[in-house]
TISE-87161 format. One record per residue (C-alpha): residue in one letter; chain; x, y, z. Coordinates in steps of 0.25 Angstrom, whole numbers, plus 5000, padded with zeros to 4 digits. Layout:
# TISE-87161
(marti 'A','A',(X,Y,Z))
...
//
This chain:
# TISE-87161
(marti 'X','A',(4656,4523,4769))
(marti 'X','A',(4663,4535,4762))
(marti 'X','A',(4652,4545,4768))
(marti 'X','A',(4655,4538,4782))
(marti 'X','A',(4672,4540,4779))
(marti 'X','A',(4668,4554,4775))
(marti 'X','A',(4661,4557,4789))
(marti 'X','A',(4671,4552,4796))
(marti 'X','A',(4682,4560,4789))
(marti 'X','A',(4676,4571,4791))
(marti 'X','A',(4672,4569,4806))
(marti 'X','A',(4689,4566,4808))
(marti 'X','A',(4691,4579,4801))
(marti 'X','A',(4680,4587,4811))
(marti 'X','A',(4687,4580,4824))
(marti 'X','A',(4700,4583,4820))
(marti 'X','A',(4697,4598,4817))
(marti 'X','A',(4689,4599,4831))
(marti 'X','A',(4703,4591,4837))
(marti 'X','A',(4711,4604,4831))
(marti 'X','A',(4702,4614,4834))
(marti 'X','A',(4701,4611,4850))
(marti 'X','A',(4715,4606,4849))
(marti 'X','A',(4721,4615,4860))
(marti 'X','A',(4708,4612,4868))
(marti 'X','A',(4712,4596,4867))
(marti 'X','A',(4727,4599,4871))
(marti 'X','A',(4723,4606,4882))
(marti 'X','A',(4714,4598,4889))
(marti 'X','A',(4721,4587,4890))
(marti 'X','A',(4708,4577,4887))
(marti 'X','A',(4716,4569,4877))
(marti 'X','A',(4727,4567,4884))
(marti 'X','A',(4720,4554,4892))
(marti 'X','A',(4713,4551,4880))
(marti 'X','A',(4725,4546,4871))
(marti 'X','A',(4724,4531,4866))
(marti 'X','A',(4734,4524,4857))
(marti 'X','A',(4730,4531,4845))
(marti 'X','A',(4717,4540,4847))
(marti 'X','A',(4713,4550,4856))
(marti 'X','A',(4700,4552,4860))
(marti 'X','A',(4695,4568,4858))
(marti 'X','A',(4682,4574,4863))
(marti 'X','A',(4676,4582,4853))
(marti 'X','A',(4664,4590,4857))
(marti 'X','A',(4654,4597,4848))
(marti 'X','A',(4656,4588,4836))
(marti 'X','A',(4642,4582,4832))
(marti 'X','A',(4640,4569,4828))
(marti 'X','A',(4628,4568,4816))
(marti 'X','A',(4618,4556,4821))
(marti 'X','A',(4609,4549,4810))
(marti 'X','A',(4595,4544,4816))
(marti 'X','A',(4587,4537,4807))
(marti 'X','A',(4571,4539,4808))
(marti 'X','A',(4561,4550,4806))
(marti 'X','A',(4566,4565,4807))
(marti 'X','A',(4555,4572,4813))
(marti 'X','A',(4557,4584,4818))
(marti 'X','A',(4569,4593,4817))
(marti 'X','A',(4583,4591,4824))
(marti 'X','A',(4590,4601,4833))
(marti 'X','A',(4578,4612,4834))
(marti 'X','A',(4574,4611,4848))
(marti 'X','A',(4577,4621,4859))
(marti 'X','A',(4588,4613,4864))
(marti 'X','A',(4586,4613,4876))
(marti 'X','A',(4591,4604,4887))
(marti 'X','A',(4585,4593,4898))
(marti 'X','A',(4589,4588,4909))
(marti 'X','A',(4599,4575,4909))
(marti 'X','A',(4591,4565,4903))
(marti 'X','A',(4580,4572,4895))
(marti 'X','A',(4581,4574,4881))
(marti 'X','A',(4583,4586,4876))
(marti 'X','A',(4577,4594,4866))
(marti 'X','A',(4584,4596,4852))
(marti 'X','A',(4592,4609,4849))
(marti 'X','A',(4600,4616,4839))
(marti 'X','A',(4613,4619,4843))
(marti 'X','A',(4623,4608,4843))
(marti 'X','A',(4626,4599,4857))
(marti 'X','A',(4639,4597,4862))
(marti 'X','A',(4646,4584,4858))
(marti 'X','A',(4657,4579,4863))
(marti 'X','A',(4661,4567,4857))
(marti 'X','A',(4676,4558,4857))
(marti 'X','A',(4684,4557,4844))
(marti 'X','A',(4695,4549,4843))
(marti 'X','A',(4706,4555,4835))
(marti 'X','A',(4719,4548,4832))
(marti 'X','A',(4733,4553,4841))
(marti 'X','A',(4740,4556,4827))
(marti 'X','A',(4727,4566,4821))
(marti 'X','A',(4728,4572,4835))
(marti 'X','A',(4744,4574,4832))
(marti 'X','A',(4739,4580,4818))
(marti 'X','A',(4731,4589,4824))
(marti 'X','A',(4740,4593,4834))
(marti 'X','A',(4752,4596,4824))
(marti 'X','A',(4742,4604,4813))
(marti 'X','A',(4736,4611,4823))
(marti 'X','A',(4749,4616,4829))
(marti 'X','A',(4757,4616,4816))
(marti 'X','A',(4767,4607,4824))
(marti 'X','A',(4778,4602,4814))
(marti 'X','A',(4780,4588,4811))
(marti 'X','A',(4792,4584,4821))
(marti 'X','A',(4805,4578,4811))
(marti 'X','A',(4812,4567,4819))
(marti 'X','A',(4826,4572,4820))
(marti 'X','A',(4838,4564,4814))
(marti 'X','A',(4838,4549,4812))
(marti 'X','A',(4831,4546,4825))
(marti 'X','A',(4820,4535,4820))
(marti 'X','A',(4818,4521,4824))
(marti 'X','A',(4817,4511,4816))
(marti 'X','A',(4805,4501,4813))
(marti 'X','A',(4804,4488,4806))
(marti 'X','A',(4792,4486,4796))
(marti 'X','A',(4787,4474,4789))
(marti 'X','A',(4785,4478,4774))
(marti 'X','A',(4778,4467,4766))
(marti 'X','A',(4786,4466,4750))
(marti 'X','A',(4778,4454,4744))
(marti 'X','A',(4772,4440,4744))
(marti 'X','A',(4780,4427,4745))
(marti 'X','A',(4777,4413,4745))
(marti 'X','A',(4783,4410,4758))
(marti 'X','A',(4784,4416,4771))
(marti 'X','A',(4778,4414,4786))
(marti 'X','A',(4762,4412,4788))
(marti 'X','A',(4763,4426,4796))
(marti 'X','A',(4765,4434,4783))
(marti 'X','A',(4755,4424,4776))
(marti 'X','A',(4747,4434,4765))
(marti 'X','A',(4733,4427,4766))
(marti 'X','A',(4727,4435,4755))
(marti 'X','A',(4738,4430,4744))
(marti 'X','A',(4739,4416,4749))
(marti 'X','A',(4724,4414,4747))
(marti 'X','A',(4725,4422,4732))
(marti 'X','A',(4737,4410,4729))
(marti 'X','A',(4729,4400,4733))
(marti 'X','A',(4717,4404,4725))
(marti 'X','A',(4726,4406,4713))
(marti 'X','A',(4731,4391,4715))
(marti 'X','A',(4715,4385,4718))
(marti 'X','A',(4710,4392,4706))
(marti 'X','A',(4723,4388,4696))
(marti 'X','A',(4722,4373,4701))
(marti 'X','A',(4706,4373,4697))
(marti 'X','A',(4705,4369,4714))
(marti 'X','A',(4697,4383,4716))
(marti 'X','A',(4681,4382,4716))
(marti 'X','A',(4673,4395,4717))
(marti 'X','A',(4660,4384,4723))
(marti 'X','A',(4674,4383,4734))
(marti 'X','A',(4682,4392,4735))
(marti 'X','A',(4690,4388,4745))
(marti 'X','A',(4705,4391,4743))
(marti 'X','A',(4715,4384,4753))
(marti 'X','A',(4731,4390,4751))
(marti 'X','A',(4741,4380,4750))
(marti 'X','A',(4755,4383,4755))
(marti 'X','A',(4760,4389,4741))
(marti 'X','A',(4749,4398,4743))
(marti 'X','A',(4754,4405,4753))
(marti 'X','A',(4759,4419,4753))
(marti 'X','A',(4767,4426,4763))
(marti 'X','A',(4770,4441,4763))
(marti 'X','A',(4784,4445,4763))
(marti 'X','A',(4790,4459,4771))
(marti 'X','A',(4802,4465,4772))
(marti 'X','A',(4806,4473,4786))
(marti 'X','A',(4808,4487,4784))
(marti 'X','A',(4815,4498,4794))
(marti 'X','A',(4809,4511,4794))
(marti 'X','A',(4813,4523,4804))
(marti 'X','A',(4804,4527,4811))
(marti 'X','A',(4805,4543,4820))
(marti 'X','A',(4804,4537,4836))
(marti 'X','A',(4802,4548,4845))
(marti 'X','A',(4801,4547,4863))
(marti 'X','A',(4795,4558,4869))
(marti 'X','A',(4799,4561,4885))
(marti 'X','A',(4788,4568,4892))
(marti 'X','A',(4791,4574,4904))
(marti 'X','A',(4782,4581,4914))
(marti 'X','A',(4783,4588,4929))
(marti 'X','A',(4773,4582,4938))
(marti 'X','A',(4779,4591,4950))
(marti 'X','A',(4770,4599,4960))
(marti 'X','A',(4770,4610,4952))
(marti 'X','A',(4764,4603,4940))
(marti 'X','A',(4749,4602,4942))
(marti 'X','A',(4739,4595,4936))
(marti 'X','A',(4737,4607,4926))
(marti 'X','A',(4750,4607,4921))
(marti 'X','A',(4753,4591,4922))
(marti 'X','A',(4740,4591,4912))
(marti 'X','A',(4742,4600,4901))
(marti 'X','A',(4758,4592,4900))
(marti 'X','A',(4750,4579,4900))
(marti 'X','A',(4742,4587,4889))
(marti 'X','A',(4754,4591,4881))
(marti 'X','A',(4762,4578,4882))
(marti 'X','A',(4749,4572,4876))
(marti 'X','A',(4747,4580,4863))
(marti 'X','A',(4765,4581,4861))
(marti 'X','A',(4764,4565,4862))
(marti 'X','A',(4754,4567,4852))
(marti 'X','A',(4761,4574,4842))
(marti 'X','A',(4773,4568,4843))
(marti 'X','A',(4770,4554,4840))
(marti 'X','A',(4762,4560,4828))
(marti 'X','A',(4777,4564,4823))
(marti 'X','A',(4785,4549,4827))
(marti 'X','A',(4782,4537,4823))
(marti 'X','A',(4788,4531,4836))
(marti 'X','A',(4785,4539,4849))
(marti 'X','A',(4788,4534,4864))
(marti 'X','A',(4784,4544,4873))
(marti 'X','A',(4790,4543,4888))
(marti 'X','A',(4785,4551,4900))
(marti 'X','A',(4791,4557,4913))
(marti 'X','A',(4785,4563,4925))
(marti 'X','A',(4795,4572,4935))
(marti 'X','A',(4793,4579,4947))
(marti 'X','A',(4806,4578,4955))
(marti 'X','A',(4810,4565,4949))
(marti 'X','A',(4805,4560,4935))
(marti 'X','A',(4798,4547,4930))
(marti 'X','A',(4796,4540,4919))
(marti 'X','A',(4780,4537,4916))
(marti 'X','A',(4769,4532,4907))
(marti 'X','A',(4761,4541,4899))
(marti 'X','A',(4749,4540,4908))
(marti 'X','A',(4757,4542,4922))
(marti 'X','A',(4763,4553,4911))
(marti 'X','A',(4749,4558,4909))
(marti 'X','A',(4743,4555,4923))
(marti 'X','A',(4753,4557,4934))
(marti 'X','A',(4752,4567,4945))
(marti 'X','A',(4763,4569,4952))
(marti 'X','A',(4771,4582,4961))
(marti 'X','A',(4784,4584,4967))
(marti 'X','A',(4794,4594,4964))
(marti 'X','A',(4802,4595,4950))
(marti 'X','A',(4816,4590,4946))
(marti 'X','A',(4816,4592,4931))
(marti 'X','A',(4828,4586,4927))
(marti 'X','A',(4824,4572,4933))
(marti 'X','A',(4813,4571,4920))
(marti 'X','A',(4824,4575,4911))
(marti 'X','A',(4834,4566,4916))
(marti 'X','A',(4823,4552,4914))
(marti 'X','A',(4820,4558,4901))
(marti 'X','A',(4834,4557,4898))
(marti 'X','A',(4835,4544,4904))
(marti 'X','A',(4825,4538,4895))
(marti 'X','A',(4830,4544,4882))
(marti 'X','A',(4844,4539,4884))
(marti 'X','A',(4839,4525,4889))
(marti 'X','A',(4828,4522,4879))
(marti 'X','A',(4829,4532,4867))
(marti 'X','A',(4841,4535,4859))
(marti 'X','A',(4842,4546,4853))
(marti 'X','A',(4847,4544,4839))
(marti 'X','A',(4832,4535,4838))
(marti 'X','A',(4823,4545,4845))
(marti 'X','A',(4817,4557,4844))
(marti 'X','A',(4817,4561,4858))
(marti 'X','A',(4806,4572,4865))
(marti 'X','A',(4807,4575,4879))
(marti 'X','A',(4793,4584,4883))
(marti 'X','A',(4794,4590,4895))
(marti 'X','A',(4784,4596,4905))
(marti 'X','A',(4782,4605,4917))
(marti 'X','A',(4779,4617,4924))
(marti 'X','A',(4795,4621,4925))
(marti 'X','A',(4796,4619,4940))
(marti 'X','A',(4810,4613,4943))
(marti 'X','A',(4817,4610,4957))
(marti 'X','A',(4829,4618,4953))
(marti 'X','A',(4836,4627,4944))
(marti 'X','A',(4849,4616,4946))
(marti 'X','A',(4839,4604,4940))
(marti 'X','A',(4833,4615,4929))
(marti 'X','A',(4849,4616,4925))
(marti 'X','A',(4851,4600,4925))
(marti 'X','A',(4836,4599,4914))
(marti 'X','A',(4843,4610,4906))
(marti 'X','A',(4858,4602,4906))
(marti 'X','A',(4850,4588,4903))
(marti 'X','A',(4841,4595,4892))
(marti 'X','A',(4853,4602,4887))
(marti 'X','A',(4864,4590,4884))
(marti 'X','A',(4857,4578,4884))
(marti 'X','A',(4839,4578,4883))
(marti 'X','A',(4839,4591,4873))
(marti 'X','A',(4850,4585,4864))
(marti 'X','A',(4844,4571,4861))
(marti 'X','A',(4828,4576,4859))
(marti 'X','A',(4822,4580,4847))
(marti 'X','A',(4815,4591,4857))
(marti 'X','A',(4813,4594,4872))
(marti 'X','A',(4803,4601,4876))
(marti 'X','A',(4799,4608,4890))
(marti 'X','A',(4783,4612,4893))
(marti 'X','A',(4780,4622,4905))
(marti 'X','A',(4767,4620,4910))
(marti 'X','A',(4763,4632,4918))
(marti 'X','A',(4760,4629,4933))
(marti 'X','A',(4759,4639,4945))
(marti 'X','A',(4769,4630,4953))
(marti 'X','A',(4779,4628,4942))
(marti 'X','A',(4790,4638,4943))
(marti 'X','A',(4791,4636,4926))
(marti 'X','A',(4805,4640,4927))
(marti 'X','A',(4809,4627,4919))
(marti 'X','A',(4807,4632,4905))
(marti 'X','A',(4812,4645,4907))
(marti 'X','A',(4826,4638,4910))
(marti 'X','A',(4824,4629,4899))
(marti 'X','A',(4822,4641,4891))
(marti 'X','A',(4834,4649,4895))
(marti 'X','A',(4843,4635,4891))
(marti 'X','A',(4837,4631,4878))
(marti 'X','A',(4833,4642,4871))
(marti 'X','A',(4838,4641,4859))
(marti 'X','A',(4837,4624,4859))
(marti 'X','A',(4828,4620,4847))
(marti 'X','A',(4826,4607,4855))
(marti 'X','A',(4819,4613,4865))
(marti 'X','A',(4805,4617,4865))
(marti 'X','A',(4800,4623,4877))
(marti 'X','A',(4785,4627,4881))
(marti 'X','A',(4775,4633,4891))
(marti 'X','A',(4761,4628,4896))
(marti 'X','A',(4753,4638,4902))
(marti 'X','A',(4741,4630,4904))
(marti 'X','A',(4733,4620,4894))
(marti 'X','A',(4729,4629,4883))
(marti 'X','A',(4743,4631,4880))
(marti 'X','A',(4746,4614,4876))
(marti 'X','A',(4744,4617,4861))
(marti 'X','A',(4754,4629,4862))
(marti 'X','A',(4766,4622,4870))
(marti 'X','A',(4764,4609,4860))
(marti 'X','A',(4766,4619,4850))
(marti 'X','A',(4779,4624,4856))
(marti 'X','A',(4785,4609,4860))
(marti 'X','A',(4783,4604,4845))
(marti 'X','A',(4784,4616,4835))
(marti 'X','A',(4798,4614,4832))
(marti 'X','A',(4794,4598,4826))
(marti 'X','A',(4807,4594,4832))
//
């Protein structure tokens, strides 16, 4: 069983190097973005050979033919160099997290001030003699009335049958206890206008996915909430989030007034650590709206968030004039992080940038 524990040790250590060698490879190709359960995510792993065992007579030797190939459905001769394997592992969101953090020495993010909620706890202190038949300790009960069988002479070892009595009984005692716990909402927001392809609507989706990632790995509460915007913004689920396809033309500010709306109504913030994320390929209608994002970031979405961040995907349709002006108005605002996409290979890069400063 300890060989067996070993092996599988060892085999977690091998997928989670392979995981952090091809790490930018994953965050580009988006493949685990749709692959995302409640606590796994399933990672295709090629070239990772499994050993086989076959019990019975070893005659003739292994991997010392030609290799070469048949057609579909004939066998094939043995040869020696290795075959490509591709095999899904499941690895857990929060070694993902690991991974992502050690691998792009991201700091561990400090909730700021006193903004934690609270959650209650059942804490079990003792044993007592009374209580309800919910916290009924089976195991103790049973022991007292063996104890009791045995010191009355009642308990025969040809019989052992030992029925408790109502003084028997033990229940278990618990106090409630309040712990803080760090809470944090993240507001995604991303342009689905016409001059956000599918290119550039992917490698967001991509991003939002591995950001997601590393921020629950730093809270122990995290609601995520998402927005899509063309000329007018809309709250969504995740999967419309991940899964929409949409054009129009773009009015930035109307994502940036429902983000506001959300945070005011639903999330106070002397109990939240608050994250608004957004993306887009820096096309706006107009340089009047572009002064309304900066004024709303500026006195009332900046000040009440942990962090904003901006992400410019390159597109030939976007004008990308958006974080140039966002630069020019914030640039000496530690709050602000701001990044560019140029294309898929440069995920790992703007997920650097956006989460460095472990705000």
């Amino acid at each position: 069983m300890l060989d067996i524990d070993r092996d599988l040790g060892r085999f977690r250590d091998i997928v989670k190097g392979r995981v952090r060698k091809d790490l930018r490879k994953y965050m580009s190709s988006g493949e685990l973005v749709g692959k995302k359960g409640k606590e796994l995510v399933s990672i295709p792993l090629p070239q990772i050979g499994i050993p086989r065992l076959r019990y019975g007579d070893n005659k003739g030797g292994v991997g010392q033919g030609d290799g070469q190939g048949k057609g579909p459905g004939e066998g094939q001769e043995a040869g020696d160099s290795p075959g490509d394997h591709v095999l899904e592992v499941d690895i857990t969101i929060e070694e993902l997290a690991e991974i992502l953090g050690e691998e792009l020495e991201l700091p561990r993010i400090e909730p700021k001030g006193d903004q934690k909620t609270n959650t209650e706890k059942a804490k079990y202190t003792g044993i007592s003699t009374v209580g309800p038949e919910s916290l009924r300790h089976n195991k103790r009960t049973y022991r007292q009335a063996l104890r009791r069988s045995i010191a009355s002479g009642g308990y025969s070892p040809d019989r052992p049958v030992v029925i408790p009595m109502k003084e028997d009984r033990r229940y278990r005692t618990f106090e409630v206890e309040t712990k803080p716990r760090s809470a944090a909402v993240v507001i995604y927001m991303m342009d689905v206008s016409g001059s956000m392809g599918n290119e550039q609507k992917e490698i967001v989706r991509s991003e939002a996915f591995w950001i997601d990632t590393w921020l629950k790995h730093n809270y122990d509460d995290v609601e995520s909430r998402w927005i899509i915007h063309d000329a007018t913004a809309r709250e969504v689920d995740r999967e419309t989030f991940f899964r929409t396809r949409e054009s129009g033309g773009t009015l930035i500010s109307s994502a940036y007034k429902l983000a506001l709306e959300i945070l005011e109504a639903d999330f106070p913030v002397a109990d939240w650590n608050i994250y608004p994320f957004h993306f887009s390929d820096g096309d706006n209608w107009s340089q009047s709206d572009t002064k309304t994002c900066i004024e709303m970031l500026k006195n009332k979405i900046i000040p009440m968030s942990n962090q904003f961040s901006y992400a410019q995907v390159d597109s030939q349709y976007g004008s990308g004039q958006f974080i140039k002006d966002l630069e020019g108005a914030f640039a000496d605002e530690e709050a602000v992080a701001l990044s560019r996409i140029a294309d898929r290979g440069a995920i790992m890069d703007s997920i650097k940038e956006l989460l460095s400063a472990g705000r």
